[in-house]
mmCIF file of the C-alpha atoms, coordinates in Angstrom:
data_MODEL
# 
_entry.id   MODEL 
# 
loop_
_atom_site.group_PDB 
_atom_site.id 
_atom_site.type_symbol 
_atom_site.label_atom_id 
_atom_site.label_alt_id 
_atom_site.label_comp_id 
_atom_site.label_asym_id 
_atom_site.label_entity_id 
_atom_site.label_seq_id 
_atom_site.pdbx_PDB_ins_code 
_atom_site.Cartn_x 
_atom_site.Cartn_y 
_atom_site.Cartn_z 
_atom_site.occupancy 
_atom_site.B_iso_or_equiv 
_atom_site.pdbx_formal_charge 
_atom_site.auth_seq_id 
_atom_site.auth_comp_id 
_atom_site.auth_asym_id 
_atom_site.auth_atom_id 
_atom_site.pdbx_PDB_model_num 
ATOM 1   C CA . UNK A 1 1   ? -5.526 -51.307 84.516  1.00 0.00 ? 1   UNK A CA 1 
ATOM 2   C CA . UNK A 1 2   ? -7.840 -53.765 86.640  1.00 0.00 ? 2   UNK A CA 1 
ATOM 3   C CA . UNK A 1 3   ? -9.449 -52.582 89.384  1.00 0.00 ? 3   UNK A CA 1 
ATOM 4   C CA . UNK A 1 4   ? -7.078 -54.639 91.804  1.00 0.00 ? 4   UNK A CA 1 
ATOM 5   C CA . UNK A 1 5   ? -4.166 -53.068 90.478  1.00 0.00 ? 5   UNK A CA 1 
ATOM 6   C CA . UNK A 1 6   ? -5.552 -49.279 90.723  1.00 0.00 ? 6   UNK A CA 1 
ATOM 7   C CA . UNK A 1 7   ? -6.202 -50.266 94.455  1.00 0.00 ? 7   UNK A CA 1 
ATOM 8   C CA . UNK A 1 8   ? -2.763 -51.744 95.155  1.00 0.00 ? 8   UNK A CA 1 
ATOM 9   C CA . UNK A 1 9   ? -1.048 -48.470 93.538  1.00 0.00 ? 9   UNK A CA 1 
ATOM 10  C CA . UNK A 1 10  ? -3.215 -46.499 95.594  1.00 0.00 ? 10  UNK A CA 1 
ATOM 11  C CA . UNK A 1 11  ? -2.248 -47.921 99.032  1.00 0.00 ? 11  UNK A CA 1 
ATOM 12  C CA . UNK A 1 12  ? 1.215  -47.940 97.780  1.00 0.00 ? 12  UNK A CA 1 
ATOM 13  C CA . UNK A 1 13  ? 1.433  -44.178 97.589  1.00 0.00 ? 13  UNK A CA 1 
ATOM 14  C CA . UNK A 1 14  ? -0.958 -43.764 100.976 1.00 0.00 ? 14  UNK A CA 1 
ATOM 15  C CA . UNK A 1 15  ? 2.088  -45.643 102.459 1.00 0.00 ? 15  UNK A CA 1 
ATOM 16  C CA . UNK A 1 16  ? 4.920  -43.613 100.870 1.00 0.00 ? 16  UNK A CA 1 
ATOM 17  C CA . UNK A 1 17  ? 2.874  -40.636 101.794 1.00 0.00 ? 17  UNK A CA 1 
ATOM 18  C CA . UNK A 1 18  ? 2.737  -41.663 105.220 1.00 0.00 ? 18  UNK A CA 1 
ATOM 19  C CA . UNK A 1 19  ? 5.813  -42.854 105.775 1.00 0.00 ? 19  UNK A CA 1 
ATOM 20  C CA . UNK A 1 20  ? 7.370  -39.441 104.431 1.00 0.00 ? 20  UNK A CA 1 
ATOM 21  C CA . UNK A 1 21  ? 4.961  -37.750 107.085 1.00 0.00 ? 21  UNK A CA 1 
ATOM 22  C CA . UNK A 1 22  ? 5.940  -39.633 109.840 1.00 0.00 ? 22  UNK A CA 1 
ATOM 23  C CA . UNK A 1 23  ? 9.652  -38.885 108.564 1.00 0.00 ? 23  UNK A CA 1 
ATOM 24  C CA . UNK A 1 24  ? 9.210  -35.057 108.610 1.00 0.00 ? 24  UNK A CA 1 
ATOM 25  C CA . UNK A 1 25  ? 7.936  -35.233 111.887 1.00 0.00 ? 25  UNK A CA 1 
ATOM 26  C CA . UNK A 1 26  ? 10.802 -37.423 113.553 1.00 0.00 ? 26  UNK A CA 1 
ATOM 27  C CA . UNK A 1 27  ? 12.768 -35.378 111.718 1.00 0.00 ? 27  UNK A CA 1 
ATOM 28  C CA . UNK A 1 28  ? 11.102 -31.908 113.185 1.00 0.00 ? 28  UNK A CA 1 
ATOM 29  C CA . UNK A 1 29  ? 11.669 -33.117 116.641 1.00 0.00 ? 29  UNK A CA 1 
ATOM 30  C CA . UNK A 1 30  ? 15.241 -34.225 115.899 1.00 0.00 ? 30  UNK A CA 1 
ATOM 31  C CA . UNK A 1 31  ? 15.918 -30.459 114.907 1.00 0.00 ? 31  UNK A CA 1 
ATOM 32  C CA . UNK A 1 32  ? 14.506 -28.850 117.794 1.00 0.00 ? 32  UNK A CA 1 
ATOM 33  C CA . UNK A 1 33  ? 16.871 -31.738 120.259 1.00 0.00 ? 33  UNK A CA 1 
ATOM 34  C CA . UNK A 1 34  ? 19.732 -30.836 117.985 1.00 0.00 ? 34  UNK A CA 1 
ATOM 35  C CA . UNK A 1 35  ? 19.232 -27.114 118.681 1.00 0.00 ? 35  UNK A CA 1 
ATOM 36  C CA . UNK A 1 36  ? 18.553 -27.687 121.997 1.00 0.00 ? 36  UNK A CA 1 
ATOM 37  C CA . UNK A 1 37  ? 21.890 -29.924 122.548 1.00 0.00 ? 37  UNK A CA 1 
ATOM 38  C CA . UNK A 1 38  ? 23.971 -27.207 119.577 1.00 0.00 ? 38  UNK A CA 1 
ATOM 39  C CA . UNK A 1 39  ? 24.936 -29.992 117.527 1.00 0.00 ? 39  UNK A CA 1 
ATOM 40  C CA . UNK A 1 40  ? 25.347 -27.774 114.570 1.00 0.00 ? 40  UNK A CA 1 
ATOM 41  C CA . UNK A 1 41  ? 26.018 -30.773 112.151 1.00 0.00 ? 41  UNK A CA 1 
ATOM 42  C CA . UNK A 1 42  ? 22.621 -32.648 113.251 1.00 0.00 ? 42  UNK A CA 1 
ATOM 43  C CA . UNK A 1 43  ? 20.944 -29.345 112.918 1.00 0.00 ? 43  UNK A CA 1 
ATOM 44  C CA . UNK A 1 44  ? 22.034 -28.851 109.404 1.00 0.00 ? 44  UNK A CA 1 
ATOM 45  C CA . UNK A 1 45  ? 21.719 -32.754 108.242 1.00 0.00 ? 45  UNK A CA 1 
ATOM 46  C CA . UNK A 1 46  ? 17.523 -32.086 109.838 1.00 0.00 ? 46  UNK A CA 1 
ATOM 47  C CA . UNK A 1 47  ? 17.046 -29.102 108.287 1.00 0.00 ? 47  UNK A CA 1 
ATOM 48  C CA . UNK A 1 48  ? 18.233 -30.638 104.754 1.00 0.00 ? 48  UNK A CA 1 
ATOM 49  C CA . UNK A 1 49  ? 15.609 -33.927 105.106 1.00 0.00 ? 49  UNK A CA 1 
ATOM 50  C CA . UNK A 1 50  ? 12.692 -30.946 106.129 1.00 0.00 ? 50  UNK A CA 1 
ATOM 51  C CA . UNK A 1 51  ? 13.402 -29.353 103.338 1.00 0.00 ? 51  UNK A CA 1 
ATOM 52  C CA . UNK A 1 52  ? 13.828 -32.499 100.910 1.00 0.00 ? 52  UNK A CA 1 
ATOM 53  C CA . UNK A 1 53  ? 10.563 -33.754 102.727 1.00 0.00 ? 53  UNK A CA 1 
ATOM 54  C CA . UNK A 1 54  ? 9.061  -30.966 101.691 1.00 0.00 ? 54  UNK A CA 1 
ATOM 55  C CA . UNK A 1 55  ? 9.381  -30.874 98.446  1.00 0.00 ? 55  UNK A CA 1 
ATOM 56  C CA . UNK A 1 56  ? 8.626  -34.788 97.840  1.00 0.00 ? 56  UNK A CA 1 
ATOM 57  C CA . UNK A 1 57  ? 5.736  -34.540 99.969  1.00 0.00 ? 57  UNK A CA 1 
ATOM 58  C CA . UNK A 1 58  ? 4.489  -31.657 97.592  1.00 0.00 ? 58  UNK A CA 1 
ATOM 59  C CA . UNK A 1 59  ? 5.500  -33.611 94.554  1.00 0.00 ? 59  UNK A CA 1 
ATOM 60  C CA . UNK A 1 60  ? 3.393  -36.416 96.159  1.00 0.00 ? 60  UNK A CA 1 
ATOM 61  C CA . UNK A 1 61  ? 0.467  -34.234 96.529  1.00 0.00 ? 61  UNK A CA 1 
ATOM 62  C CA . UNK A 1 62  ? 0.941  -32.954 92.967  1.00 0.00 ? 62  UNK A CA 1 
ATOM 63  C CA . UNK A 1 63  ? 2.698  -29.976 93.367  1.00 0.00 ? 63  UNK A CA 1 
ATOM 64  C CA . UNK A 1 64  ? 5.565  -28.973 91.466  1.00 0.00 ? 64  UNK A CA 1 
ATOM 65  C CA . UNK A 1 65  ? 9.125  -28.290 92.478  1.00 0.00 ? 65  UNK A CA 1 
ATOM 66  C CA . UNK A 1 66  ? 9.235  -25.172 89.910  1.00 0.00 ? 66  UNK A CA 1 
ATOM 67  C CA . UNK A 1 67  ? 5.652  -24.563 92.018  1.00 0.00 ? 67  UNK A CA 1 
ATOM 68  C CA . UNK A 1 68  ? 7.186  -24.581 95.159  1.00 0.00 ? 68  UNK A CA 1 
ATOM 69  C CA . UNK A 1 69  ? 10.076 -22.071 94.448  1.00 0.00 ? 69  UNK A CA 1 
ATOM 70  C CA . UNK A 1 70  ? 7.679  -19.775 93.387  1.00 0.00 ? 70  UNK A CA 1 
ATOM 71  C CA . UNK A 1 71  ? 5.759  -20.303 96.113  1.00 0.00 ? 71  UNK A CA 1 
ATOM 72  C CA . UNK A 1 72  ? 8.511  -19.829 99.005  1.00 0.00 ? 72  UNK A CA 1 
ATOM 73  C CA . UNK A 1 73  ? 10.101 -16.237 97.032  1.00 0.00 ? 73  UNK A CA 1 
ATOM 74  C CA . UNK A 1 74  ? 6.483  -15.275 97.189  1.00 0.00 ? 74  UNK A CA 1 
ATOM 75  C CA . UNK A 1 75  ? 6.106  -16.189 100.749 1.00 0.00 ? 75  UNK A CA 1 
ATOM 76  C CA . UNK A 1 76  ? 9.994  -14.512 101.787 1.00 0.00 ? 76  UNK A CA 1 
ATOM 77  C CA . UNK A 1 77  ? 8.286  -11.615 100.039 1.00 0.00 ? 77  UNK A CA 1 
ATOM 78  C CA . UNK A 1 78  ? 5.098  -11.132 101.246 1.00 0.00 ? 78  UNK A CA 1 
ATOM 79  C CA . UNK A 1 79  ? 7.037  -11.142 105.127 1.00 0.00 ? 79  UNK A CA 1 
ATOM 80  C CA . UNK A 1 80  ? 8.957  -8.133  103.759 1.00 0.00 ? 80  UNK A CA 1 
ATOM 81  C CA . UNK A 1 81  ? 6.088  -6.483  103.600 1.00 0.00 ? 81  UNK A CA 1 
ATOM 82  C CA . UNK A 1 82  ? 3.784  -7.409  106.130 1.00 0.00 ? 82  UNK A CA 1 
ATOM 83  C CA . UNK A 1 83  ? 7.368  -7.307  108.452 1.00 0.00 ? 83  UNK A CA 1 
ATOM 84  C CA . UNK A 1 84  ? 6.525  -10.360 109.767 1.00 0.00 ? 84  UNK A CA 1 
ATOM 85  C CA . UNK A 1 85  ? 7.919  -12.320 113.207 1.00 0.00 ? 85  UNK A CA 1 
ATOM 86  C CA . UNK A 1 86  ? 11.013 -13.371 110.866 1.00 0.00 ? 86  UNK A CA 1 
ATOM 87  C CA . UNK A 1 87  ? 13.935 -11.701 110.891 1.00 0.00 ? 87  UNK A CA 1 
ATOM 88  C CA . UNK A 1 88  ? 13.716 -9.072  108.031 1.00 0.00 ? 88  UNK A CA 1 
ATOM 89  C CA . UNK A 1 89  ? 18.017 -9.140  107.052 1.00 0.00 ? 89  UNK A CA 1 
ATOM 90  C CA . UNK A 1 90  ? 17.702 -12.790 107.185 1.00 0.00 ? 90  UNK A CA 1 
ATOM 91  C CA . UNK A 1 91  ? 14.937 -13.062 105.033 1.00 0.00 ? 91  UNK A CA 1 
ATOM 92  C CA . UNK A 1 92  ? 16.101 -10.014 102.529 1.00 0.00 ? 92  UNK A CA 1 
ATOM 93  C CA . UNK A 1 93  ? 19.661 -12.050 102.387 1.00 0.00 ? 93  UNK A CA 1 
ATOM 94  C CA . UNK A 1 94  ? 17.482 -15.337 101.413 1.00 0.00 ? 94  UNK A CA 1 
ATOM 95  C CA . UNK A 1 95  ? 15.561 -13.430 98.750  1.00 0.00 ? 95  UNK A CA 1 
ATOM 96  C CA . UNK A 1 96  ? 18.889 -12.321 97.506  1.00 0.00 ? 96  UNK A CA 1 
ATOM 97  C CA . UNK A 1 97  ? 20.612 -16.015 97.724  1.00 0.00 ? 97  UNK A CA 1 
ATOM 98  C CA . UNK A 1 98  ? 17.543 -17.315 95.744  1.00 0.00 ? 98  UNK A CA 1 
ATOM 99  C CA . UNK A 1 99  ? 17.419 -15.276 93.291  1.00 0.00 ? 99  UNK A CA 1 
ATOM 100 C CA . UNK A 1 100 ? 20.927 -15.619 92.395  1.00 0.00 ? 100 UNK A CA 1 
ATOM 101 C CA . UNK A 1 101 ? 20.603 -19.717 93.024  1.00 0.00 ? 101 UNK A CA 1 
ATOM 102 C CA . UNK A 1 102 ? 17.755 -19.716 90.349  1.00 0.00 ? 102 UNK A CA 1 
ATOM 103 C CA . UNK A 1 103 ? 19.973 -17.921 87.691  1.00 0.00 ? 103 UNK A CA 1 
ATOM 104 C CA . UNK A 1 104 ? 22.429 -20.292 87.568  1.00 0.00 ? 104 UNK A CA 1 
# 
């Protein structure tokens, strides 16, 4: 691959990359209006592109999606122990979800 094409892939994925960025954080503030205004149906439609955003954006940065599962039951976990700020039913009933989700 020439050097000209290397460069033009490069600032191709800069741009996806920041375009996805700029995405997650319209779509941050769009969730906290929507909670704000309890548009239930705006709040779940942000909370789904966070949480696709997420996972592209760590795809992007070379992180994989199997990765990232094991990362966020790891994290759930370790605020069952350390009882973090989060609320401890809701994240025991998440644990529970996702480790029935991953069976199937």
């Amino acid at each position: 691959m020439s050097f000209l094409k290397k460069q033009n892939k490069l600032a191709k994925s800069l741009y996806v990359i920041e375009n996805m960025k700029n995405k997650m954080l319209w779509s941050i503030a769009s969730l906290f209006y929507s909670l704000s205004q309890g548009n239930q149906e705006s709040v779940e439609d942000n909370l789904s592109e966070i949480i696709l955003l997420s996972y592209t954006l760590g795809k992007r940065a070379g992180i994989s999606f199997y990765s990232m599962d094991r990362n966020i039951e790891k994290k759930a976990k370790e605020y069952l122990e350390e009882k973090e700020s989060l609320s401890l039913d809701d994240t025991a009933y998440f644990l529970q979800y996702f480790s029935t989700y991953k069976k199937k």
